[in-house]
C-alpha positions as a Python dict, from the first residue, in 0.01 Angstrom:
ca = {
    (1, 'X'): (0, 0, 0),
    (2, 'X'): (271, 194, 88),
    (3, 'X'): (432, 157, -263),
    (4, 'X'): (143, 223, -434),
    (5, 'X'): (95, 558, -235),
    (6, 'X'): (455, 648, -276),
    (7, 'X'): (392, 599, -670),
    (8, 'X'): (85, 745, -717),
    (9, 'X'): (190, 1073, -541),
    (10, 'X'): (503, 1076, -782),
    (11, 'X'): (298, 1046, -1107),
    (12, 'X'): (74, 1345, -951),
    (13, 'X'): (401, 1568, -805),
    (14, 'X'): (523, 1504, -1208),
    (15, 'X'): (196, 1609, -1355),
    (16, 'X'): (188, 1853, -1118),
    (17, 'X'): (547, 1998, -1240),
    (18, 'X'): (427, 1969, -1614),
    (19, 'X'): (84, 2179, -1585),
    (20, 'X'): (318, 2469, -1412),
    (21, 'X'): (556, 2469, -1710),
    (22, 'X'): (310, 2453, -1961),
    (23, 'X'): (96, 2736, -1756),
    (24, 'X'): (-177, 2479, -1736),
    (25, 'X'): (-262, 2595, -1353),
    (26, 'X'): (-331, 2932, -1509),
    (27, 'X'): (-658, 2761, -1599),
    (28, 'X'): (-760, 2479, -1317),
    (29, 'X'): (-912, 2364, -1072),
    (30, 'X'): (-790, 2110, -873),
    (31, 'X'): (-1029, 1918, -596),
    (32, 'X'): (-917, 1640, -327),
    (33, 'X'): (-1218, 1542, -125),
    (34, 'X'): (-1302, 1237, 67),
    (35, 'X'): (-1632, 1027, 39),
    (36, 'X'): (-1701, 947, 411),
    (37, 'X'): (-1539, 918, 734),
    (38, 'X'): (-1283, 666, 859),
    (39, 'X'): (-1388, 303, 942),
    (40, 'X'): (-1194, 326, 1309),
    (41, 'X'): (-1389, -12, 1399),
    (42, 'X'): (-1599, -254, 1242),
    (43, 'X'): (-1586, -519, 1029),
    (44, 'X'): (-1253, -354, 770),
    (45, 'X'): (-1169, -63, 1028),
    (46, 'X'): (-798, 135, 947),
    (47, 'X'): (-624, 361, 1118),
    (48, 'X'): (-799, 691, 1020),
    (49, 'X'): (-967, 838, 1307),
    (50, 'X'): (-1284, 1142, 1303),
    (51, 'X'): (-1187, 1249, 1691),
    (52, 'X'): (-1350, 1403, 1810),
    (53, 'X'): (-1615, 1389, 1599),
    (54, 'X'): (-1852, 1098, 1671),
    (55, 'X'): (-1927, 801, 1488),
    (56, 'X'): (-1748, 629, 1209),
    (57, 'X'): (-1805, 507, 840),
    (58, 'X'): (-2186, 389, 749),
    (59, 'X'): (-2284, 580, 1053),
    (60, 'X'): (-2520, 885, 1069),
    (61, 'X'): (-2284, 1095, 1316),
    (62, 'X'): (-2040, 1356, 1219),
    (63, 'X'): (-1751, 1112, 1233),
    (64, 'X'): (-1952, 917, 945),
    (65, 'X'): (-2045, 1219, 664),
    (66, 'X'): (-1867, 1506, 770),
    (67, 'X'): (-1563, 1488, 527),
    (68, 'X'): (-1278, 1748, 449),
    (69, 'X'): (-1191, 1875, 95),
    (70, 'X'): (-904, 2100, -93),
    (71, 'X'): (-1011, 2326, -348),
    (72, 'X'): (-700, 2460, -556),
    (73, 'X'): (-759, 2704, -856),
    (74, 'X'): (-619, 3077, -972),
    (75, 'X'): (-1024, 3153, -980),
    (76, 'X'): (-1036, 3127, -614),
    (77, 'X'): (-1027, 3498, -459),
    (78, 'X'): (-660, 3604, -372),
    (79, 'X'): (-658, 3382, -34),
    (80, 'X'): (-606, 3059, 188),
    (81, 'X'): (-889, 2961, 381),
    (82, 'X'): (-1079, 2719, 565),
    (83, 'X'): (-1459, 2773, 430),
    (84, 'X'): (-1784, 2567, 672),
    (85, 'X'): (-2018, 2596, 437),
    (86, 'X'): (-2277, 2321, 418),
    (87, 'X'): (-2239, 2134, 91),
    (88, 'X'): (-2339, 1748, 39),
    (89, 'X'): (-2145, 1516, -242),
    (90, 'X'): (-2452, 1588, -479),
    (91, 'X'): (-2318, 1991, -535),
    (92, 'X'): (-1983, 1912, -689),
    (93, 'X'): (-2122, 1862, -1046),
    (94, 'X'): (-2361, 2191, -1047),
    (95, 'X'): (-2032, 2386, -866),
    (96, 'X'): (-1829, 2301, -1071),
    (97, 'X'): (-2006, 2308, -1398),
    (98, 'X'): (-2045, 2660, -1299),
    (99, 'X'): (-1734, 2737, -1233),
    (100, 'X'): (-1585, 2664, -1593),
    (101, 'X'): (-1873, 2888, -1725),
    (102, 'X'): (-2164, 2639, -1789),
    (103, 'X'): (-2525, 2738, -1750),
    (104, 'X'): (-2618, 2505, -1420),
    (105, 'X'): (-3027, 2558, -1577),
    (106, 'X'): (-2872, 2271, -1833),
    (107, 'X'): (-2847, 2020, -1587),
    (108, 'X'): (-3202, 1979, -1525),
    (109, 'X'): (-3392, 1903, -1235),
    (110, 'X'): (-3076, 1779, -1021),
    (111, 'X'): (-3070, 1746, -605),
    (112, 'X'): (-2723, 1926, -660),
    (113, 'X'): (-2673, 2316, -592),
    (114, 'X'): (-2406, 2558, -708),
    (115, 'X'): (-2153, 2696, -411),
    (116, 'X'): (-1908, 2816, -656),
    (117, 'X'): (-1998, 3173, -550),
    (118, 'X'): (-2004, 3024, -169),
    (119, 'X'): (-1620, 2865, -229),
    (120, 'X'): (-1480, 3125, -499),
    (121, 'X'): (-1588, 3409, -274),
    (122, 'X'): (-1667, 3320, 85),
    (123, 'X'): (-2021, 3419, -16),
    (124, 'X'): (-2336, 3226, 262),
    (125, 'X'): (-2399, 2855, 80),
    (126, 'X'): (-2765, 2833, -65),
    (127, 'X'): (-2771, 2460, 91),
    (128, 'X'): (-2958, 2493, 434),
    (129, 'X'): (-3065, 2168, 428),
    (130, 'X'): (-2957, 1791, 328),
    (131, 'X'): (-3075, 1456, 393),
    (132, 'X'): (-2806, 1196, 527),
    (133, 'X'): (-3046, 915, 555),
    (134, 'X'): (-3385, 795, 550),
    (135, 'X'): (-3438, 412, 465),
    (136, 'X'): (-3236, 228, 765),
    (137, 'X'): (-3234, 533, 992),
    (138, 'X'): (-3336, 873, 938),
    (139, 'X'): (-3113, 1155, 982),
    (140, 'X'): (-3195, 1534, 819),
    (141, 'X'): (-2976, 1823, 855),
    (142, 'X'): (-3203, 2181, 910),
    (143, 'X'): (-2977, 2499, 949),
    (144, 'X'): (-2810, 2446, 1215),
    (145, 'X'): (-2939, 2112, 1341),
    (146, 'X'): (-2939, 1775, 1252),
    (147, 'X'): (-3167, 1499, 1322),
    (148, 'X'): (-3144, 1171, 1426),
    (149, 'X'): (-3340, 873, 1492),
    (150, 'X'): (-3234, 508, 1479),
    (151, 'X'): (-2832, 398, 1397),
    (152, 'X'): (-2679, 161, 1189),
    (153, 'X'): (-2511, -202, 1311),
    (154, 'X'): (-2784, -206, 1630),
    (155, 'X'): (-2583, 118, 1731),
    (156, 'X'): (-2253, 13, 1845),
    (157, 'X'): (-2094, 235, 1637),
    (158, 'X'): (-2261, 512, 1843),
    (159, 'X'): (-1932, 665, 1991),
    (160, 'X'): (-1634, 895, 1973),
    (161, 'X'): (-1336, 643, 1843),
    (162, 'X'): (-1016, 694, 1765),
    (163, 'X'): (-620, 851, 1865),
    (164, 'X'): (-708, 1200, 1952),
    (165, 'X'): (-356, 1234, 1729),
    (166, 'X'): (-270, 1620, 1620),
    (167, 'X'): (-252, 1859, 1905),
    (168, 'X'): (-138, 2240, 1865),
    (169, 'X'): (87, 2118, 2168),
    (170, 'X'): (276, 1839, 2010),
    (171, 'X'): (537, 1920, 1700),
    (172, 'X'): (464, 1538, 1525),
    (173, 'X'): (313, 1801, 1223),
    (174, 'X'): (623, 1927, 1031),
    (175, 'X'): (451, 2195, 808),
    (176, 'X'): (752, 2301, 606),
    (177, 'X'): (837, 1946, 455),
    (178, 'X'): (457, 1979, 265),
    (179, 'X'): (562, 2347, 174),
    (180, 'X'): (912, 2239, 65),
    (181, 'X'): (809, 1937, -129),
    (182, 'X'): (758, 1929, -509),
    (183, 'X'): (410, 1991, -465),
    (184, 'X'): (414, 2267, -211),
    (185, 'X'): (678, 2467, -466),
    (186, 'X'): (481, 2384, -753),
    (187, 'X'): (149, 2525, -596),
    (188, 'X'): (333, 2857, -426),
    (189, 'X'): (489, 2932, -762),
    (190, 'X'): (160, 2918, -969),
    (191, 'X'): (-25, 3153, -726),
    (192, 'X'): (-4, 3504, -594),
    (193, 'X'): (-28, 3446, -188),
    (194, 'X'): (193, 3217, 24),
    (195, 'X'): (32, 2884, 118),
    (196, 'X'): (46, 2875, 502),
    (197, 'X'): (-6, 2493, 597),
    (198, 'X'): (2, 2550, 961),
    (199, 'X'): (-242, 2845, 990),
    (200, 'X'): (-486, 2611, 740),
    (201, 'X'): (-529, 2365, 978),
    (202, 'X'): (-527, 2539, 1295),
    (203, 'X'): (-836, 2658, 1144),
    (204, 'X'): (-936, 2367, 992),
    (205, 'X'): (-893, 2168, 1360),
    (206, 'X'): (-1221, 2068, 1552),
    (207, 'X'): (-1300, 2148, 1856),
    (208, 'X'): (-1468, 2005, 2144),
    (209, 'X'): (-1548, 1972, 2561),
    (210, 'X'): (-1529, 1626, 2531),
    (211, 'X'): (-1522, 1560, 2926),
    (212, 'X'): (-1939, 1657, 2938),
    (213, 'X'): (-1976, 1426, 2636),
    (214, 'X'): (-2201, 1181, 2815),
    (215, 'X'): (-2397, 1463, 3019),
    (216, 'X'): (-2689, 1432, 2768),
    (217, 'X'): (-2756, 1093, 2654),
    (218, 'X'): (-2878, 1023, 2292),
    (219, 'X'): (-3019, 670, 2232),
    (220, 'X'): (-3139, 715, 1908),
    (221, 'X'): (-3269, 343, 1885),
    (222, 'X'): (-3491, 404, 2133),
    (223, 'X'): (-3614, 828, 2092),
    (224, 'X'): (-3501, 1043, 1824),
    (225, 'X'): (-3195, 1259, 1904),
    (226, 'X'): (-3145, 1626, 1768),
    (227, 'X'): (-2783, 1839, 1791),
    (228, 'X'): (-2663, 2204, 1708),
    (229, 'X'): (-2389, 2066, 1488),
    (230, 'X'): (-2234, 2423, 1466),
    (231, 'X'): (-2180, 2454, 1789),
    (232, 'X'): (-2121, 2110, 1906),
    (233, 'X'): (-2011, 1947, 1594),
    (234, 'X'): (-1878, 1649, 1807),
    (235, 'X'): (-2287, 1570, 1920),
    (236, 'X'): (-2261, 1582, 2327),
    (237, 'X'): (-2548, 1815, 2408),
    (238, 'X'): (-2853, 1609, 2275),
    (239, 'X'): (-3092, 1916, 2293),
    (240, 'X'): (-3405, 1701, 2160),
    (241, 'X'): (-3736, 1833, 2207),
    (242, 'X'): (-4067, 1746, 2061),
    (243, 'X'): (-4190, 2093, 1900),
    (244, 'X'): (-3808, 2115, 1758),
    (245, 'X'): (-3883, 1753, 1635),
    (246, 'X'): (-4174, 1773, 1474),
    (247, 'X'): (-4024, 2016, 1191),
    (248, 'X'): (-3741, 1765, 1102),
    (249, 'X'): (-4051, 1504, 1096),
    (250, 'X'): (-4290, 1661, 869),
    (251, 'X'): (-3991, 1772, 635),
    (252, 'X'): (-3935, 1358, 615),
    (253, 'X'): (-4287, 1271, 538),
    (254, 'X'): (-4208, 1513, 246),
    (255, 'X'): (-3916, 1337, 121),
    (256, 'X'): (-4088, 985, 139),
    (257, 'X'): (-4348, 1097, -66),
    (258, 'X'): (-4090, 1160, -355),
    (259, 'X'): (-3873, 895, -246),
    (260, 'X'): (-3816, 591, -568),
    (261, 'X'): (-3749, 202, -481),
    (262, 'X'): (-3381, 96, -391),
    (263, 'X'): (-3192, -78, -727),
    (264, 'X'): (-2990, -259, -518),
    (265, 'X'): (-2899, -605, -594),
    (266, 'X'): (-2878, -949, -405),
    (267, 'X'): (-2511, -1073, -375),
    (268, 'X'): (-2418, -1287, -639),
    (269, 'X'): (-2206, -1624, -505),
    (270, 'X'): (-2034, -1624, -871),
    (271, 'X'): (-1872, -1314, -733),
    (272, 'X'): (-1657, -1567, -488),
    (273, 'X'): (-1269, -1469, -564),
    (274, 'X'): (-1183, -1861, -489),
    (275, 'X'): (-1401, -1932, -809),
    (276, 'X'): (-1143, -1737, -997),
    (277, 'X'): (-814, -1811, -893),
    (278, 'X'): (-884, -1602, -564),
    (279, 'X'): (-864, -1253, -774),
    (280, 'X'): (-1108, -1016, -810),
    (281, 'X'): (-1211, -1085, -1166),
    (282, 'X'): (-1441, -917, -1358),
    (283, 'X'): (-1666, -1212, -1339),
    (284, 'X'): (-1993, -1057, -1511),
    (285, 'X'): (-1848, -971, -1870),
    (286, 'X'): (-1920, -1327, -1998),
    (287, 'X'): (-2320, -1219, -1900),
    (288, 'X'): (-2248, -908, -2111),
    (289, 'X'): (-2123, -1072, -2362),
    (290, 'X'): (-1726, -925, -2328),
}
């Protein structure tokens, strides 16, 4: 894995080099984001950790779908920043459609929005609301809140895991080795304002009283839970209440009325790697005739 890594970032530090020869980063955009959080525990977990957010992969907490991104381009107003807007994985095509010039009205009825003005220029992000999940549990972000009833795996995933790891207090975070790499030289020498690592993610760094984090209990398999994710992004205050519940509620009923049957299909045994010389095969083209 290692290897791999090690290669991969090569071939991008040498396409990297090439586009700021060529001037090609006169003209891009470049985006790293990640899908969902870490699997700390569970059936494959790794060693990425959410602390001290809550929760972990497949889970409806923070520590589950509250993912960072980069956003690298010459478009981007004249400075480094660490932006909170709300955005969900359904924006990136409208945002960045929009931000090569395209008319976002030719994309049709989409779920997606356009924060292109919202990243570009710091402007307030027209999403105020998105829906994390509503077949196995529910859970609905509104503003500021988020609601949750029911968990996934019977809700033993329901907790803060993982090595609290970077502290402002510790020096295990060597900023200038990503500034003096190949990539960090290639990026400060295409743009017009320094790239300051460690002031990025002091202010990209989370954080929370986690000593109280048991003071209001949320059993969300048993009554519906409901957090100010702004100010508690790490969920320890349940602040549930029924009129606050109903709105999250009736907004549901609304989405199950538009809501389509799953496409998901049943596991296939052919799909066994020891039927195929224990590789992952593609073992479907003969149905498709490849």
């Amino acid at each position: 894995m290692q290897r791999w890594f090690a290669s991969w970032t090569n071939q991008w530090v040498v396409w990297l080099k090439h586009c700021v020869k060529s001037a090609m980063l006169d003209n891009s955009i470049i985006v790293f984001l990640s899908d969902n959080g870490a699997p700390t525990v569970g059936i494959h977990p790794n060693k990425g950790s959410n602390y001290p957010l809550k929760g972990v992969k497949t889970t409806p907490w923070e520590g589950g779908i509250r993912t960072v991104a980069a956003v690298w381009s010459p478009s981007l107003n004249r400075s480094s920043r660490v932006s909170n807007q709300l955005m969900h994985i359904t924006d990136w095509l409208p945002t960045l459609y929009s931000a090569v010039g395209g008319d976002v009205s030719d994309l049709g009825e989409i779920d997606g929005m356009d924060l292109w003005e919202a990243i570009s220029k710091d402007n307030a992000s027209p999403r105020q609301e998105l829906l994390v999940n509503i077949d196995d549990y529910e859970a609905l972000r509104l503003g500021e809140y988020k609601y949750i009833s029911g968990s996934s795996l019977l809700g033993f995933l329901d907790d803060w895991f993982g090595d609290p790891g970077y502290s402002e207090h510790n020096q295990l975070y060597n900023a200038t080795v990503i500034t003096g790499s190949l990539a960090g030289r290639a990026l400060n020498s295409s743009q017009h304002w320094p790239l300051d690592v460690s002031a990025l993610r002091h202010a990209a760094t989370v954080h929370c009283e986690m000593k109280d984090k048991h003071s209001s209990p949320c059993w969300p398999l048993i009554t519906p839970c409901i957090f100010n994710v702004v100010s508690d992004p790490c969920e320890t205050r349940n602040i549930y209440s029924r009129r606050l519940a109903m709105r999250f509620e009736q907004q549901l009923q609304r989405y199950r009325r538009t809501i389509v049957p799953r496409n998901n299909k049943p596991s296939d045994k052919r799909a066994d790697p020891k039927l195929w010389n224990n590789t992952w095969s593609s073992w479907a083209d003969n149905d498709l005739g490849l």
